[in-house]
LUMGULO-24230 format. One record per residue (C-alpha): y, z, x; residue in three letters. Coordinates in nm, 2 decimals, always signed. Layout:
# residues N
+--------+--------+--------+------+
|      v |      w |      u | rest |
+--------+--------+--------+------+
|      Y |      Z |      X |  ALA |
...
+--------+--------+--------+------+
***
This chain:
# residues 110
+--------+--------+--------+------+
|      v |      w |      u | rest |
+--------+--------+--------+------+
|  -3.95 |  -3.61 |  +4.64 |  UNK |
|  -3.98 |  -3.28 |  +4.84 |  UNK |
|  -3.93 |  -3.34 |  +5.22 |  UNK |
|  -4.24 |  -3.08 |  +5.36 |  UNK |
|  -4.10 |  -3.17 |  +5.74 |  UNK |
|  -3.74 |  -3.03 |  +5.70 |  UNK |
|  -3.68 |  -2.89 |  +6.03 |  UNK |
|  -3.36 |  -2.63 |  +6.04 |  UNK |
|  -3.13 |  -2.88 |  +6.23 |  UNK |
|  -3.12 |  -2.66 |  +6.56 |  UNK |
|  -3.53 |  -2.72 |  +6.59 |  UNK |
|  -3.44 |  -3.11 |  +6.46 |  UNK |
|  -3.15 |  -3.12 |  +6.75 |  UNK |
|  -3.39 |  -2.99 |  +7.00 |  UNK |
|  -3.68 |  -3.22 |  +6.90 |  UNK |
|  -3.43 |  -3.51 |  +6.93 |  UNK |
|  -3.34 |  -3.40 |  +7.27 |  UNK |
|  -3.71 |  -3.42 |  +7.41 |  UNK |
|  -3.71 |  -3.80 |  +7.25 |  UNK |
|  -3.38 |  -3.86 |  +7.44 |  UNK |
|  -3.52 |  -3.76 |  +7.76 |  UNK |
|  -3.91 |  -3.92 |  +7.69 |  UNK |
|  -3.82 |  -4.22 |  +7.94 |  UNK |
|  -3.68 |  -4.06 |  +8.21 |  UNK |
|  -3.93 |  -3.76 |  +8.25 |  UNK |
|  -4.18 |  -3.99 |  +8.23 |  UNK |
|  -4.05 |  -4.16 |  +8.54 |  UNK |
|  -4.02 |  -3.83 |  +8.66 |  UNK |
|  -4.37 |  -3.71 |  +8.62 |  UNK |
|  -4.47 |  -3.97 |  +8.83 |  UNK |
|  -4.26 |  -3.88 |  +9.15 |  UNK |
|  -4.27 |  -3.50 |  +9.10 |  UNK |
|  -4.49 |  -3.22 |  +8.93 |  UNK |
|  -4.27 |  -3.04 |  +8.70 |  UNK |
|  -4.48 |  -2.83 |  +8.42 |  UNK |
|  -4.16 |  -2.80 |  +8.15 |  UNK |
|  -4.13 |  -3.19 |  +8.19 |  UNK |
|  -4.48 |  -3.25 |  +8.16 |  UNK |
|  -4.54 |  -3.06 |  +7.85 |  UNK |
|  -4.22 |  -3.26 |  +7.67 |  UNK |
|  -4.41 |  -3.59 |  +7.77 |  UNK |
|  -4.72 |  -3.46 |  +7.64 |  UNK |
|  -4.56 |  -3.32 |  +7.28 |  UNK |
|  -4.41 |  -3.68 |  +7.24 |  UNK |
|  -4.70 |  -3.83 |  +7.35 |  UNK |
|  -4.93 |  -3.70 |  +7.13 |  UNK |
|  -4.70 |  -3.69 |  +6.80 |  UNK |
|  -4.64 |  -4.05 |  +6.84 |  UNK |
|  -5.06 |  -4.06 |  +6.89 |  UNK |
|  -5.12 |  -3.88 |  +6.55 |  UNK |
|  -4.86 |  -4.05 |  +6.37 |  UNK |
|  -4.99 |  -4.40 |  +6.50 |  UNK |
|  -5.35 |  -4.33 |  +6.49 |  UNK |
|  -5.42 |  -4.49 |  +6.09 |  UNK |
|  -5.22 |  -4.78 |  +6.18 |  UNK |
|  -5.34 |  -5.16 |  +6.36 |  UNK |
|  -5.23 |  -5.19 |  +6.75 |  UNK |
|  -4.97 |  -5.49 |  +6.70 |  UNK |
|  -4.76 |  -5.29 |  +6.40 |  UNK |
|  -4.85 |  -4.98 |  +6.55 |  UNK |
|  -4.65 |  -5.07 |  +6.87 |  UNK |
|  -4.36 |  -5.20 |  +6.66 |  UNK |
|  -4.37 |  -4.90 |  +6.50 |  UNK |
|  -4.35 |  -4.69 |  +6.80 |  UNK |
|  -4.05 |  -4.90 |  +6.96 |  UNK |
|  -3.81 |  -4.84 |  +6.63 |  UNK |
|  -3.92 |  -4.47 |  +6.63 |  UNK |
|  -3.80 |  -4.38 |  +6.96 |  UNK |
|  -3.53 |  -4.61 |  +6.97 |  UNK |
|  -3.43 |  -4.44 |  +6.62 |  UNK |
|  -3.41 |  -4.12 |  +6.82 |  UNK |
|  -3.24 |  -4.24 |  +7.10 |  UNK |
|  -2.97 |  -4.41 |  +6.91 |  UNK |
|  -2.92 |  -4.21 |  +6.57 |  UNK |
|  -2.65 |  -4.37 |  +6.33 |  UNK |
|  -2.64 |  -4.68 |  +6.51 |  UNK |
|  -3.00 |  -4.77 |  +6.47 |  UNK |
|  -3.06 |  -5.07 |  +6.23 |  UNK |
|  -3.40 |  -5.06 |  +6.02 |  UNK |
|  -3.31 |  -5.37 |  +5.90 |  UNK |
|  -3.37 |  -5.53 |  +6.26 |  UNK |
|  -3.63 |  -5.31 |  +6.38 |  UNK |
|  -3.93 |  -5.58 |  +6.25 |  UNK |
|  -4.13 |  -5.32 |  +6.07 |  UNK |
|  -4.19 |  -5.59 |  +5.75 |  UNK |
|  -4.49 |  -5.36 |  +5.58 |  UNK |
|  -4.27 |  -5.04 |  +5.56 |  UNK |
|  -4.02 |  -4.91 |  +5.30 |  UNK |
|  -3.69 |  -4.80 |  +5.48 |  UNK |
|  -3.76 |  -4.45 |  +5.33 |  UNK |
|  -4.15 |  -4.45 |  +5.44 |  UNK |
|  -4.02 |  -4.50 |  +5.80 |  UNK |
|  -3.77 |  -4.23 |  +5.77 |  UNK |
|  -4.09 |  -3.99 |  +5.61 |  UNK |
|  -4.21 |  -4.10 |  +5.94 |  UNK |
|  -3.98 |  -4.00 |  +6.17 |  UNK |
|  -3.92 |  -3.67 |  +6.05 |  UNK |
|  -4.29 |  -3.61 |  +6.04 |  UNK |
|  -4.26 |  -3.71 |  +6.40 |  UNK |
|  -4.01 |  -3.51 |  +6.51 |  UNK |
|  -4.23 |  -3.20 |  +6.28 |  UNK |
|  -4.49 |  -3.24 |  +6.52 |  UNK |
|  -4.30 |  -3.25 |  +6.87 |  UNK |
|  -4.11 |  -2.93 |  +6.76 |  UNK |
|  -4.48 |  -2.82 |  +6.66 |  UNK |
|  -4.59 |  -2.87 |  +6.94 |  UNK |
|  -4.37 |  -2.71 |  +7.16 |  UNK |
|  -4.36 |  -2.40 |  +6.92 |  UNK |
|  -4.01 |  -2.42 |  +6.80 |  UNK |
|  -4.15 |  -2.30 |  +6.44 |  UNK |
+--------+--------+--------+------+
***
């Protein structure tokens, strides 16, 4: 199966950076007004939206969790443990590079 959200891995690295720092800028939104900040918060925040939005709130919110946390920790995550039952290991991983398609989208890295 053809992979239509291959992302050169510069614009993947880069996308993977903004998912990295999603926590933290969002605490820092909140203190401070900082535009570049802001518009990485908002690129997450709405990928995760359009990814989410065909799925039901409880495994919708499961699903969110293991998608960040797979950014955040790479190799080490575990899909086995991540408590998405309903999806194939390879339907999450379409998933998450969709995801990471859409933040580097958004923020016009292709």
């Amino acid at each position: 199966m053809q992979n239509k959200y291959k992302l050169p891995d510069h614009v993947r690295a880069a996308a993977l950076a903004v998912v990295k720092s999603y926590e933290p800028f969002k605490r820092d939104i909140e203190t401070e007004e900082n535009e570049c900040k802001y518009s990485f918060v908002q690129a997450v925040e709405s990928a995760l939206d359009e990814i989410l939005k065909e799925e039901n709130q409880i495994y919708s919110l499961k699903l969110r969790q293991a998608l960040l946390r797979s950014c955040e920790c790479g190799r080490k995550f575990n899909f086995d443990y991540s408590g998405i039952d309903c999806m194939s290991r390879s339907t999450f991983y379409r998933r998450k590079n969709q995801f990471l398609y859409l933040i580097a989208d958004k923020l016009g890295q292709i």
